[in-house]
Each structure stands twice: as C-alpha cells, then as structure tokens.
C-alpha positions as CSV (number, residue, x, y, z in Angstrom):
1,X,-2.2,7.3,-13.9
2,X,0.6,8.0,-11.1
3,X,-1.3,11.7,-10.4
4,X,-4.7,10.0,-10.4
5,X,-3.5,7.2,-7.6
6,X,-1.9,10.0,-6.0
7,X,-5.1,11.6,-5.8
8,X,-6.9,8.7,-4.2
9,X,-4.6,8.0,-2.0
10,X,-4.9,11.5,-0.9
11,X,-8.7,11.5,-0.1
12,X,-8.2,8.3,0.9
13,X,-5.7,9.2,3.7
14,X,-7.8,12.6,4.6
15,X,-11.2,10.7,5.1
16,X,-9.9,8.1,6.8
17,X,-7.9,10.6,9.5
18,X,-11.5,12.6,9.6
19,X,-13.7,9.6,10.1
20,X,-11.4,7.8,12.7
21,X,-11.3,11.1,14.5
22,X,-14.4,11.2,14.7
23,X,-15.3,7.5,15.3
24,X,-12.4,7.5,18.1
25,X,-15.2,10.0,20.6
26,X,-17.1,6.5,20.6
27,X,-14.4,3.7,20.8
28,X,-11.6,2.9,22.2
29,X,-8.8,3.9,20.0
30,X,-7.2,0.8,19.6
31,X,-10.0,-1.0,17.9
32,X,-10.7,1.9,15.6
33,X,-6.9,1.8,14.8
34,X,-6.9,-2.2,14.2
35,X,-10.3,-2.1,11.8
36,X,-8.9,1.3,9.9
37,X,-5.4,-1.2,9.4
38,X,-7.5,-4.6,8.4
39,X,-10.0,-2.4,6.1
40,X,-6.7,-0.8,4.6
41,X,-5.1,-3.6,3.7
42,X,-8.2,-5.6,2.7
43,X,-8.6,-2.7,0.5
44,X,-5.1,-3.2,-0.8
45,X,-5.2,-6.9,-1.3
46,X,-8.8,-6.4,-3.6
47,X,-6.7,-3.0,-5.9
48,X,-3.4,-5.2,-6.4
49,X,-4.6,-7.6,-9.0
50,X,-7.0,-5.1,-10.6
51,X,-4.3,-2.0,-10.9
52,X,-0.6,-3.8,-11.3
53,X,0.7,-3.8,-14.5
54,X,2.2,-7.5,-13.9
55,X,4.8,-9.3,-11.9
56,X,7.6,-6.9,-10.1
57,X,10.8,-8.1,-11.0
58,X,14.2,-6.6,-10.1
59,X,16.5,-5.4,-12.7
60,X,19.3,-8.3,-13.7
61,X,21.9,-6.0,-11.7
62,X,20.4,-7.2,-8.4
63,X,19.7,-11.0,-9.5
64,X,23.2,-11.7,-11.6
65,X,25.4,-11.5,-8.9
66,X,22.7,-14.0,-6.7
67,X,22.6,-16.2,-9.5
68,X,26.3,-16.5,-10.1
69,X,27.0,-14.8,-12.7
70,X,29.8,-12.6,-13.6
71,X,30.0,-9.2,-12.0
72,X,30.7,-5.7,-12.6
73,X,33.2,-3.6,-11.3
C-alpha cells in the first residue's frame, strides 16, 4: 500500500508542477499557487477518511509522563 501512495503522490506532484507551469504563462502566479494549495488540501481532507486506517494515537511513552504516571529512567 505505502509503494502504491508513494506512487500517487509522485504523479500527483509531477502533474501538478507541469500544469501549474504551464497555467502560470496565463496567470499571475500567486493565484495559481493559492488554488494548486486549496485544491491540494481539499483533496487531502476528501482521501483522509477514505484511506486512514483509524485514529492516530501516540505510543503510551509520550502520554504517561502527561498523564502522571510513573516514568522511566
């Protein structure tokens, strides 16, 4: 799965550097920078709930000594 993502993200980053190239002759380059961010992370915010695995939590290491607990030397 990690190969295929990287894969994606891959073409994803090499259209996206073609097309804004390209789209940048037309526009100004600040407004084809700001929709290539907001159509990136709309893109981002659709893909998280279909492709996480569930809720990242950090290991007990990193909440115990938060939480009060005793701690390792």
């Amino acid at each position: 799965m990690g190969t295929l993502l990287a894969l994606a993200s891959a073409v994803c980053y090499g259209l996206s550097d073609f097309v804004g190239g390209l789209v940048s002759r037309r526009a100004p380059f600040a407004a084809v920078a700001l929709i290539g961010q907001g159509g990136g992370l709309l893109l981002a915010l659709l893909l998280t709930p279909i492709l996480s695995s569930g809720a990242v939590t950090p290991p007990p290491e990193v909440c115990r000594p938060r939480a009060g607990g005793p701690r390792r030397a």
